[in-house]
C-alpha positions in Angstrom: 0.0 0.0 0.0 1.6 3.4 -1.2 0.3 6.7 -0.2 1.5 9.7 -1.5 1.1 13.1 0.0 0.7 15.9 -2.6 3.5 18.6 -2.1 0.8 21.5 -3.5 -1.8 21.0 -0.4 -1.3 23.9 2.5 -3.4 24.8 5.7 -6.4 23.4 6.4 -6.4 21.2 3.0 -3.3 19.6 4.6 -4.8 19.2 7.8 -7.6 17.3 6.5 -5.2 15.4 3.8 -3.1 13.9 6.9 -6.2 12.9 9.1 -7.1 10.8 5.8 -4.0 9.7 5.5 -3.6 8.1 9.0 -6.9 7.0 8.4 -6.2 5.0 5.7 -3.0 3.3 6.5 -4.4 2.6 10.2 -5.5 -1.5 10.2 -6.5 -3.2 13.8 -3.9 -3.5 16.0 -2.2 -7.0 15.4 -1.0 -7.8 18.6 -3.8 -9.1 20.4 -4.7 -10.7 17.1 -1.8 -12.4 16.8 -1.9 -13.9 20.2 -5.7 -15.0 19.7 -3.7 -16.7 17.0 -1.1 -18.1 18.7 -3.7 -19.4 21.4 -5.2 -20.7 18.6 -2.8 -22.4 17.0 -2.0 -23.7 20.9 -5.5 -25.0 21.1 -5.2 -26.7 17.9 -2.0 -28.4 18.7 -3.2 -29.6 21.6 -6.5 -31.2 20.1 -4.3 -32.4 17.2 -1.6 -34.6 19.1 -5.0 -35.6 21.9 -6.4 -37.3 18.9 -3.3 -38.7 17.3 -2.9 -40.6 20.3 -6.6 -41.9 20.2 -5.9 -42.9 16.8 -2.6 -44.6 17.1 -4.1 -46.6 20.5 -7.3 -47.5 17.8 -5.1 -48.6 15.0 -2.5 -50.1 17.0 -4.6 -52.1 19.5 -8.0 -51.9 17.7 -9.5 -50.3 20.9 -11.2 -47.2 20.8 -10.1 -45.4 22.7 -6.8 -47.1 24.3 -6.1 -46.3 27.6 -2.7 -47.0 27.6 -3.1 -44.6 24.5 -4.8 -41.9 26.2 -2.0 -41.8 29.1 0.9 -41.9 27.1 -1.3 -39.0 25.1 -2.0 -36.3 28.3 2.0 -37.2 29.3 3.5 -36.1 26.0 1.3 -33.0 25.8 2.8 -30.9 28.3 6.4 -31.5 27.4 5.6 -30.8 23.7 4.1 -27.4 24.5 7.2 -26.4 26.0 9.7 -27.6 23.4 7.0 -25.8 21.0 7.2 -22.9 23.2 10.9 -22.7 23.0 11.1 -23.5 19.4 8.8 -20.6 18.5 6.0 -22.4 16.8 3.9 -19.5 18.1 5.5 -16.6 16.7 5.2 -13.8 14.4 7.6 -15.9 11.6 5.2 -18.9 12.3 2.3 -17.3 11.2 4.4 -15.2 8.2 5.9 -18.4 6.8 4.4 -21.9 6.6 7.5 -23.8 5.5 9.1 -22.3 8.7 5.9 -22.9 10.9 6.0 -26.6 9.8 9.6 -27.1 10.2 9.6 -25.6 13.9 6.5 -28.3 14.6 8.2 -31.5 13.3 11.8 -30.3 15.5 9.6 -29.8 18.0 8.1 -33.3 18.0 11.0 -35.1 17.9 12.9 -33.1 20.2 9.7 -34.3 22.3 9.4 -37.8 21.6 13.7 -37.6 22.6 13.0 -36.2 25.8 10.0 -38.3 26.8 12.2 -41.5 25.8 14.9 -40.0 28.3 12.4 -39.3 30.9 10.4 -43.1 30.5 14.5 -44.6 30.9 15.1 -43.3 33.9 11.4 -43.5 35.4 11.9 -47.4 34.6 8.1 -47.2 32.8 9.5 -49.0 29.3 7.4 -52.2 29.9 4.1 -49.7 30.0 5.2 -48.1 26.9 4.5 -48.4 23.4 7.1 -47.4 20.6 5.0 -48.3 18.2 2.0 -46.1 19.3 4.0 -43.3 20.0 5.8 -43.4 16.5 2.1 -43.5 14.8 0.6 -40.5 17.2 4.2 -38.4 16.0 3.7 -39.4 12.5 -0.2 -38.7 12.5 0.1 -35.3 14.5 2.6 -34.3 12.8 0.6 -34.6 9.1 -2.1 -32.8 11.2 -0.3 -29.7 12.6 1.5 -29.9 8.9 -2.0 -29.6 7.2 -3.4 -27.1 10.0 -0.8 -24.9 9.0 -0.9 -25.0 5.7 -4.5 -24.1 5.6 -4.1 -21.3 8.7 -1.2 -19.6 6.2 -3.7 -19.4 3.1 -6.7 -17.8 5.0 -4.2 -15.5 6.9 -2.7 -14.1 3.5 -6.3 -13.4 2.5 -7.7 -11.3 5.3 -4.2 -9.8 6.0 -2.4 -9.7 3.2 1.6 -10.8 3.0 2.3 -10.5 6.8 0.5 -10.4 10.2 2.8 -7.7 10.9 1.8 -3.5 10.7 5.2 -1.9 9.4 4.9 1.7 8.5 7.6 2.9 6.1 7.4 6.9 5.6 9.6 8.3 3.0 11.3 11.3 4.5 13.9 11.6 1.5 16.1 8.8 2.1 17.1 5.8 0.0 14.3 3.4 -0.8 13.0 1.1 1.5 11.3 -2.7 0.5 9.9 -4.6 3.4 7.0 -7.0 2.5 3.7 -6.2 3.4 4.8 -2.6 4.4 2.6 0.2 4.3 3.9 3.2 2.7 3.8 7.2 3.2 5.5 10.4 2.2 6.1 12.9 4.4 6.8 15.9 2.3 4.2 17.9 4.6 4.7 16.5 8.0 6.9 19.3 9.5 8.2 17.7 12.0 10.8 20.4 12.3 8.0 22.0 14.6 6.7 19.3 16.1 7.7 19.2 19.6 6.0 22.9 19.8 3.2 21.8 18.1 0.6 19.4 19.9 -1.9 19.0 16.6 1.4 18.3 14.4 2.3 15.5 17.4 -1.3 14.0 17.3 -1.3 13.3 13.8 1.8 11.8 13.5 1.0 9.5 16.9 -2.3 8.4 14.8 -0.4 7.6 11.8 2.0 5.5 14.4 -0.6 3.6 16.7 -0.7 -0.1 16.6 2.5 -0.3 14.7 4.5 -3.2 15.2 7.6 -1.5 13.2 7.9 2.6 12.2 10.6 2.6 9.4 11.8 5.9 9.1 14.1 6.7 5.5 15.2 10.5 5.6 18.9 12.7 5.2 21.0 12.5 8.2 19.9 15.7 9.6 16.6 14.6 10.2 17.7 11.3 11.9 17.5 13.1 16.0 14.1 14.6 14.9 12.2 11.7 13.6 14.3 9.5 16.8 12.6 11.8 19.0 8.9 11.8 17.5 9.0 8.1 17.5 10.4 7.7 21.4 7.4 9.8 22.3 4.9 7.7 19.9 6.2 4.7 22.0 6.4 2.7 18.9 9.5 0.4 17.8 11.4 2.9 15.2 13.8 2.5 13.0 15.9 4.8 10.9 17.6 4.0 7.7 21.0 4.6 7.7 23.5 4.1 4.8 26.6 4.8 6.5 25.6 1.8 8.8 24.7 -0.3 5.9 28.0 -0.3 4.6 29.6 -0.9 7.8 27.3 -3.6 7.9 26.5 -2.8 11.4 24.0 -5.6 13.1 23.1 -4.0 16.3 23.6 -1.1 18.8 25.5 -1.4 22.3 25.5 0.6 25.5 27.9 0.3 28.2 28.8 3.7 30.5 27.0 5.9 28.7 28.8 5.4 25.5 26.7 3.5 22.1 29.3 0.9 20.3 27.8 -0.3 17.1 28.0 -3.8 16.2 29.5 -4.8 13.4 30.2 -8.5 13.6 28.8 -11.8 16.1 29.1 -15.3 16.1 26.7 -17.1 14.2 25.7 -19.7 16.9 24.6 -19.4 20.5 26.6 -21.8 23.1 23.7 -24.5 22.9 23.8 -24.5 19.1 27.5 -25.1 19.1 27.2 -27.6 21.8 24.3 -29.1 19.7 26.2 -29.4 16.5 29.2 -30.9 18.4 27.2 -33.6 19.9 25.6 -34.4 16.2 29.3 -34.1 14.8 30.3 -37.1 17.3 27.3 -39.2 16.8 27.6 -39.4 13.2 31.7 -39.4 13.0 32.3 -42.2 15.4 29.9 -44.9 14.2 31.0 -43.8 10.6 34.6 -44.7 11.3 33.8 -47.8 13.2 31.4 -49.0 10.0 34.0 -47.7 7.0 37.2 -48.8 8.8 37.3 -52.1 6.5 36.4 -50.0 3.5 39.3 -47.3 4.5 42.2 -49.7 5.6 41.7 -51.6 1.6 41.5 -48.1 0.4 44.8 -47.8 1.9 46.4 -50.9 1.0 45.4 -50.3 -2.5 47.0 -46.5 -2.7 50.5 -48.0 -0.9 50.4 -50.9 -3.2 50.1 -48.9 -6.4 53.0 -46.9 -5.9 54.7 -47.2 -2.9 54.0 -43.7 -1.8 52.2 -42.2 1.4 48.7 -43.1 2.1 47.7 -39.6 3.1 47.5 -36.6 0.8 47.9 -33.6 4.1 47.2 -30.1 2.9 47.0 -26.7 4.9 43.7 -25.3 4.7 41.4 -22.4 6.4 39.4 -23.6 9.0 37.0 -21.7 11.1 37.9 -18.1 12.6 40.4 -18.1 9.6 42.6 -20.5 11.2 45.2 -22.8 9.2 44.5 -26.7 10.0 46.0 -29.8 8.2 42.7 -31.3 5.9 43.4 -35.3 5.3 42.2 -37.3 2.4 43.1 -40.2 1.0 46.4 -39.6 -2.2 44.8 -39.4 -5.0 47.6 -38.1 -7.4 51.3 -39.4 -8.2 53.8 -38.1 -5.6 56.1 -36.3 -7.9 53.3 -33.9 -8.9 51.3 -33.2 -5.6 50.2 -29.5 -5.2 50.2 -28.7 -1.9 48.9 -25.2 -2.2 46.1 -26.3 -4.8 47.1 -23.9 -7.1 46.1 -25.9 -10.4 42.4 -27.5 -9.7 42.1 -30.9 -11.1 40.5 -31.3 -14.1 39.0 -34.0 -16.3 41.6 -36.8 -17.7 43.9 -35.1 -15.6 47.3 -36.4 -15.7 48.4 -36.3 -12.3 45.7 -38.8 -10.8 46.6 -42.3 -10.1 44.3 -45.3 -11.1 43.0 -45.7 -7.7 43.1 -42.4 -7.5 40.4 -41.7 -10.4 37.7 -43.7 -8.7 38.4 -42.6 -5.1 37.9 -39.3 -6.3 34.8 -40.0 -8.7 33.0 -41.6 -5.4 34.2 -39.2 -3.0 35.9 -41.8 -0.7 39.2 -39.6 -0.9 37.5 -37.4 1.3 36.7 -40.3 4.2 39.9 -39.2 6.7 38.4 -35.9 7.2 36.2 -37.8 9.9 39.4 -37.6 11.7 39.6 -33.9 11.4 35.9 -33.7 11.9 36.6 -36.1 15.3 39.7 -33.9 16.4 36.9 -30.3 16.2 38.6 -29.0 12.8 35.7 -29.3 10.5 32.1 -30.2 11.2 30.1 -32.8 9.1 28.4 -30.2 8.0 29.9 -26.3 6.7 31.5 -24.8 4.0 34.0 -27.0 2.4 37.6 -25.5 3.0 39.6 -24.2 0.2 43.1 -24.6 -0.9 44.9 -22.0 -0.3 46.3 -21.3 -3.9 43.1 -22.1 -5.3 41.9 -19.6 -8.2 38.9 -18.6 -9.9 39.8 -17.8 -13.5 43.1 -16.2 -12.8 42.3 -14.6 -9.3 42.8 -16.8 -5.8 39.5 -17.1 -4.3 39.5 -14.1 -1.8 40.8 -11.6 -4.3 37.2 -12.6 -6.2 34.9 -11.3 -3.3 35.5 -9.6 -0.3 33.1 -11.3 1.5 35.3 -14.8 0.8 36.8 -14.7 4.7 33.2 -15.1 6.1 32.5 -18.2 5.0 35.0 -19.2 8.1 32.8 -17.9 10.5 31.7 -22.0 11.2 34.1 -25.0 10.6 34.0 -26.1 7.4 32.2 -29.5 6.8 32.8 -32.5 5.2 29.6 -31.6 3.0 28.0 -28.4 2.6 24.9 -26.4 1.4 27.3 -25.8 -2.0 28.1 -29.3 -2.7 24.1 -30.3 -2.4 23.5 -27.4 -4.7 25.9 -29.0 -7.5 28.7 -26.1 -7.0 31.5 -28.9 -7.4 34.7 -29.6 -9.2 37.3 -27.0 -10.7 36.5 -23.2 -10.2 37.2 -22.3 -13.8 35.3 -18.7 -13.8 34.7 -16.1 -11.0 31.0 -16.6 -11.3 31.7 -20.6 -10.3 33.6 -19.5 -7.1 30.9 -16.8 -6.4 28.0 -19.6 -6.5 29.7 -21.5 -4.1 30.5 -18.0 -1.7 26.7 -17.3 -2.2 25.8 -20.4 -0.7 28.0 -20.5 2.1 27.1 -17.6 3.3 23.4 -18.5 3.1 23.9 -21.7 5.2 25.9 -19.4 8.1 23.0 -17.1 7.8 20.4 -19.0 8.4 21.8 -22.2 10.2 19.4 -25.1 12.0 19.8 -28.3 13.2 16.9 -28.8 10.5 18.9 -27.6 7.7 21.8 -29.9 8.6 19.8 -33.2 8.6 18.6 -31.6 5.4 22.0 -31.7 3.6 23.3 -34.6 5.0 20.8 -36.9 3.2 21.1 -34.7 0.5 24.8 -35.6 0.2 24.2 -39.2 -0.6 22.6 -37.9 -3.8 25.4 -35.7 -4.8 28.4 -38.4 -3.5 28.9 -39.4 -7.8 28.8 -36.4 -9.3 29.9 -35.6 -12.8 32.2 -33.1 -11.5 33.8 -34.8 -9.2 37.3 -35.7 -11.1 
């Protein structure tokens, strides 16, 4: 919705233009809508899993309804709410985005069903438990709240458009602003250079405020302590464009002793995320190496027997926090022409390659003794794939390409990442290629989950032959 304010009006005619203009971008106040919604989608839950237990006891036992069912039913409920709670399925982004709202749910329930296994172990209840009946309820509530959702997201986005959200934007001369959903003004004739002196200037602008969730303000630098000030005392949550801060790429505001400190950089995960991904890390890296030891140790014996030379292929690479760390794989080219520094990417028919080599490389079992590094915290199954240090795109090293290249080490790199899923493999033969790859890098640090991880770990085992892979 864009509403423009005619330069021309004056006086009165102005008067009356603004009181029709904060008439028309004024909708109901969303909050308490939201949380009728979010009480609603509570509700909904709740009835949802209720019955999904009744249904599984039915099926299961052909009893209807089971009271073992039932039980096991009003005992999961609570502990789901929570970890629903905590997961924010009932949240502004839940109701925005039904990918994300049905993503949040299914964590959510089997973050549950782990924790009520947990609690059922140590309570010593296993012999009054049903895995079967609890696997069926997750399965069936989970298609429920999946469906509930869906449906929920298509009727909001027709009484409420793209968002649940009121954002105001008001064009005060400043670069353009695009947020989704946002209602639009220009403020050629609020003259807010008066306003603290004027109590009918203040009252207008407070109506066109009221029941905002977000005031966006885009204006000259001047008129930043002005517009700061007007929004303080409309007691909305106001923001003000800045471009300087843009480019410092500035994330958030700090106060300490009186003086503001603008932040500018911040560790992409929380202590429990990291201590999450760890613990997934070790769960998948040491039953992998107990399973592919016999395929590893024939690996071996056929590299030494081939040519006599070392087993390993050891290579410095960047690792997270832009910190060198030795990357093992299995040799796949002749001794005598190893690149340690990666300056030359390997290419199809390439010459240096050994036999073994070839198909170690084609089916990605060179890369099997990075479990190790994985196992000894230098990469992570899952993160940006590190780089050779001499690696180039077209005739620049990677980082000379971009300047956002040294980001991508704000994780550990993986043994697989969001990239590789994505196709971005083999030699880096253009900038664009190397940019692809930087792109999605930098997507997965943005926007990491535990989700996203399971996600591109069985999307690996598509992608392990590849046609790049040489």
């Amino acid at each position: 919705m864009v509403i423009h304010t005619p330069r021309e009006e004056k006086g009165g005619a102005k008067n009356v233009y603004l009181e029709n203009v904060s008439h028309a971008v004024r909708r109901p106040a969303m909050e308490g809508r939201r949380i009728q919604l979010y009480l609603l989608m509570l509700l909904v839950d709740a009835l949802i899993l209720l019955g999904s237990f009744v249904a599984a006891g039915g099926f299961y036992r052909n009893q209807w309804p089971h009271e073992l069912a039932i039980a096991m039913g009003w005992a999961f409920l609570p502990i789901f709410l929570v970890i629903a709670v905590h997961q924010r399925c009932y949240s502004i982004r839940a109701l925005d985005e039904a990918r994300y709202a049905i993503g949040q749910v299914g964590l959510a329930l089997v973050v549950s069903a782990m924790l009520c296994t947990v609690m059922i172990f140590y309570a010593k209840a296993a012999t009054e438990f049903s895995r079967v009946m609890l696997s069926l309820a997750l399965v069936l509530a989970f298609a429920g709240m999946a469906l509930f959702r869906i449906g929920m997201h298509f009727s909001l986005r027709q009484v409420y458009g793209p968002s649940v959200s009121s954002v105001l934007v008001v064009m005060d001369g400043g670069p353009k602003v695009t947020i989704r959903g946002a209602q639009v003004v220009h403020a050629e004739d609020f003259d807010i250079s008066g306003a603290h002196a004027s109590p009918d200037s203040l009252d207008r602008i407070g109506r066109l405020m009221r029941g905002m969730d977000r005031v966006v303000v885009s204006c000259a630098a001047d008129q930043r302590p002005k517009w700061a000030s007007v929004m303080r005392g409309a007691g909305v949550r106001g923001e003000v464009i800045s471009t300087a801060l843009q480019e410092l790429g500035a994330i958030a505001l700090e106060r300490e002793g009186g003086q503001s400190f603008l932040v500018v950089s911040t560790g992409p995960l929380a202590l429990h995320a990291r201590i999450f991904k760890r613990v997934m890390d070790l769960a998948i890296t040491v039953p992998a190496l107990i399973l592919l030891s016999p395929l590893m140790a024939l690996v071996a014996v056929l590299i030494k027997l081939e040519d006599g030379g070392p087993i390993f292929f050891v290579q410095q690479r960047m690792g997270a926090h832009n910190c060198l760390f030795d990357m093992l794989k299995f040799r796949s080219m002749r001794v005598e022409k190893g690149d340690c520094k990666g300056a030359r990417s390997t290419s199809r028919e390439d010459d240096r390659v050994t036999r073994i080599g070839a198909i170690i490389r084609k089916t990605s079992i060179d890369e099997l003794p990075q479990l190790i590094n994985v196992l000894r915290s230098e990469m992570s199954v899952v993160g940006p794939r590190p780089h050779a240090l001499g690696s180039q795109a077209g005739k620049k090293l990677f980082w000379e390409v971009d300047t956002d290249y040294w980001q991508r080490h704000a994780l550990k790199p993986g043994l697989t990442g969001l990239a590789q899923v994505r196709g971005h493999r083999g030699a880096t033969e253009t900038e664009g290629h190397l940019k692809d790859r930087l792109q999605a890098d930098l997507e997965y640090i943005r926007n990491w989950s535990v989700l996203r991880d399971i996600k591109i770990i069985f999307a690996t085992a598509r992608v392990l032959v590849h046609p790049n892979a040489y």
